[in-house]
C-alpha positions in Angstrom: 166.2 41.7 -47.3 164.6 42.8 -50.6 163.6 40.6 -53.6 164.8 42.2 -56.6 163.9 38.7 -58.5 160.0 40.2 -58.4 158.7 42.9 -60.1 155.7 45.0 -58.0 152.3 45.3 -59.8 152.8 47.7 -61.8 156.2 46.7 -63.3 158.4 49.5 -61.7 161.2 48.3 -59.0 162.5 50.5 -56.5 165.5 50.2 -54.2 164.7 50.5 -50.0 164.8 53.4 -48.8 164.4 55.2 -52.3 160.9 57.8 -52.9 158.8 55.8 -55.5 157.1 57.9 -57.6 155.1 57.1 -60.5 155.4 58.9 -63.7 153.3 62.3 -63.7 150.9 61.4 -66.9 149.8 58.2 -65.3 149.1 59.5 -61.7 147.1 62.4 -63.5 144.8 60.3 -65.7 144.6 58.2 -62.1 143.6 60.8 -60.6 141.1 61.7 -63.3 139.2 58.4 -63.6 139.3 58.3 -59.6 137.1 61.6 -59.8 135.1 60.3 -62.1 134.4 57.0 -60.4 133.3 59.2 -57.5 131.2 61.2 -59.2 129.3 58.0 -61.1 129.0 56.5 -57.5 127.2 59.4 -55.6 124.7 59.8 -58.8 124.1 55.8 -58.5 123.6 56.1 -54.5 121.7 58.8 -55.1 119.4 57.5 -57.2 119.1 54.3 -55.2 118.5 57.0 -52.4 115.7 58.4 -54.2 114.1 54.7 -55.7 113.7 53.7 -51.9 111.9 56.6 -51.1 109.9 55.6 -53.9 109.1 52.9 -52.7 108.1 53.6 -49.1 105.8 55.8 -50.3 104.4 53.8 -52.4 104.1 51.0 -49.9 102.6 53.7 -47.7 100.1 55.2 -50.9 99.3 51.2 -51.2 97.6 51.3 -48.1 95.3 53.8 -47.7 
């Protein structure tokens, strides 16, 4: 049985069975910040790639 009393997250209800869809400018801008969330994570584990070189080397440099 479905609850029609509750609304899903994002306030849209859709009978079973039926294709939910969302509407077409909020999947794109979705899609959009998704990107750029990607894009700000690989520069950030990138960087924390390059800092712990960094820092083995300097542990390294330290020691001789």
């Amino acid at each position: 049985m479905h609850d029609t009393h509750r609304l899903p997250v994002d306030g849209y209800f859709f009978a079973p069975g039926s294709v939910q869809t969302m509407p077409r400018r909020r999947t794109r801008r979705l899609r959009r910040a998704a990107h750029l969330a990607v894009s700000v994570l690989m520069a950030v584990e990138f960087l924390a790639l390059v800092a712990g070189i960094g820092f083995f080397i300097g542990l390294l440099w330290s020691r001789i």
